[in-house]
N, C-alpha and C positions, 0 to 999 in steps of 0.2 A: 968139224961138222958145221955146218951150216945153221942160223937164227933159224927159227922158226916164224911162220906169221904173224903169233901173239907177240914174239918179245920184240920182233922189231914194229911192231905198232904201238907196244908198251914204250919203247926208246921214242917213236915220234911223238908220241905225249908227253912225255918230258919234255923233247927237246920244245914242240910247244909250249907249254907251259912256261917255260923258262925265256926263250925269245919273244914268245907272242907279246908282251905288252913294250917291249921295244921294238919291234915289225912295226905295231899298230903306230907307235908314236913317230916311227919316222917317217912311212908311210902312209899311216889312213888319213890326213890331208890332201895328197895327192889324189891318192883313190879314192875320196870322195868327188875330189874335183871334177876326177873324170866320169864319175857314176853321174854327176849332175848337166855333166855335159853332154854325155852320151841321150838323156831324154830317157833312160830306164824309168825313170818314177814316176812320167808322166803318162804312160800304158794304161789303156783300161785294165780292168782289173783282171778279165777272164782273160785276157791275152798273155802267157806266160813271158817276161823278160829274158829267162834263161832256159835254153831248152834242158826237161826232167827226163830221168828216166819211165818207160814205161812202167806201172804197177802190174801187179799180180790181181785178176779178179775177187772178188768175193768168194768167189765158189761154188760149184755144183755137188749135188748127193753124189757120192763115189759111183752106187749103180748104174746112175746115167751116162758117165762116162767111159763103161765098160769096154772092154778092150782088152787083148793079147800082153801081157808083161815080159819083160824081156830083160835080162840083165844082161849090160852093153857097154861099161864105160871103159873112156877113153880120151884121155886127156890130151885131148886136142884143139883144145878152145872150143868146142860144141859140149853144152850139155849133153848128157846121153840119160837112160835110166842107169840107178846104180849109184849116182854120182848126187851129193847133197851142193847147190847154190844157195845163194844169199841174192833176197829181192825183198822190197816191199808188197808186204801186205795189208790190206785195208782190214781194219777190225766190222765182225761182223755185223754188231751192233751197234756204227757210225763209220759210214766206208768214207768219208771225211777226214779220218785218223787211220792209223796203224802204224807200223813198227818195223823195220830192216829183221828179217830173219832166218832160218837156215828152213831150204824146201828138202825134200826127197822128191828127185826125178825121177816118174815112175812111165813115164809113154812122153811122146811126143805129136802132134799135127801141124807139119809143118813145119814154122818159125815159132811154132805157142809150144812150150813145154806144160806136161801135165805132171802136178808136183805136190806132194804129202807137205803139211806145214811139221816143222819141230818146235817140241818145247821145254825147257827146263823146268818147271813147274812144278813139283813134287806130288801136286794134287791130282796131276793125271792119272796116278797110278790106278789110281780105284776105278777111273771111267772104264770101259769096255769100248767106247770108240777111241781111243788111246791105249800102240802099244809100244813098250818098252823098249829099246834101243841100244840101251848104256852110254856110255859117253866117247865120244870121238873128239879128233880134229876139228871139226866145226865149234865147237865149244871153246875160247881161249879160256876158260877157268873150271875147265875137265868135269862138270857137271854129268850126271844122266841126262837121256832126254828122252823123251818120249813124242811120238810118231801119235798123228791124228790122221785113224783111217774113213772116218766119215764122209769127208768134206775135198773134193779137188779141187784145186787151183788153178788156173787157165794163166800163165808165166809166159809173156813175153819175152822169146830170148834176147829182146836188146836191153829186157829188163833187168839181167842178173846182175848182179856185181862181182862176184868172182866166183872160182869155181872153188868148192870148199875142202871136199873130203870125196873119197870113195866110199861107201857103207860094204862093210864085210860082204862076202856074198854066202856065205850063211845069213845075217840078219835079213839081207835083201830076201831070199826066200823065206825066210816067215812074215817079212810084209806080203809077198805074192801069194803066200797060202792063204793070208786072210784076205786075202781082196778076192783071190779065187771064192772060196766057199762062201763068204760073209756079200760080197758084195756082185758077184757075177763075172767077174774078168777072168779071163782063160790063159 
């Protein structure tokens, strides 16, 4: 059978771990050399040195975003609905910060995927605009998670990082039934 995700990204932590400070030492001389020759450091500030991935918006009230839901996935290197990625999200309370973590693809416009945040968080359980989930593939440490149906995120597809998991499609329909009734989408 075949590694999984987590364990061979558990192996390359190790194997960093273990090599990384003799990389650095044989190497980071070099490549500082060339970072200082290159003129990187000498950038105004707003001008990025390295091109980023695009982020995930803030987000909209779920209502405004209303719209037909559709379970659709298909892995084929497109996001679809149905299918949970991994992208940065800016916190809503300093969109200067935020955190790499697993969306729910619920519609699309375009190249912008429209996308549920997930959370492991145990305290969600008692909100009401948080539903339950269980725990998936997205997860490498098999947590529950729980689904934030309030809030849409407007996702970049050059922003995702990889494609995570498919969500059951029983779960995907009791997200569509709450977005139905709860928030307007058809």
């Amino acid at each position: 059978m075949a590694p999984s995700w987590s364990s061979i990204g558990r192996q390359l932590g190790t194997i960093a771990k273990e090599q990384g400070p003799k990389i650095v030492r044989t190497q980071g001389p070099r490549l500082l050399d060339q970072v200082l020759r290159s003129g990187l450091l000498n950038r105004p500030a707003k001008q990025p040195a390295i091109p980023v991935r695009p982020v995930a918006s803030t987000g909209a009230p779920t209502a405004q975003r209303a719209r037909r839901v559709v379970y659709s996935p298909s892995l084929d290197g497109r996001a679809d609905p149905g299918e949970i990625v991994w992208t940065w999200v800016t916190y809503e309370e300093d969109p200067t910060r935020g955190k790499d973590r697993p969306v729910l693809v619920v519609g699309r416009d375009g190249k912008t995927l429209l996308g549920l945040m997930l959370s492991s968080n145990a305290d969600r359980s008692d909100d009401r605009n948080w539903l339950g989930i269980g725990a998936g593939p997205w997860d490498s440490e098999g947590r529950p998670s729980w689904l934030r149906l309030d809030r849409v995120l407007d996702v970049p597809e050059a922003g995702i990082r990889r494609e995570g998991a498919i969500l059951e499609r029983r779960t995907f329909d009791l997200v569509a039934a709450r977005l139905c009734t709860e928030f307007g989408w058809r």
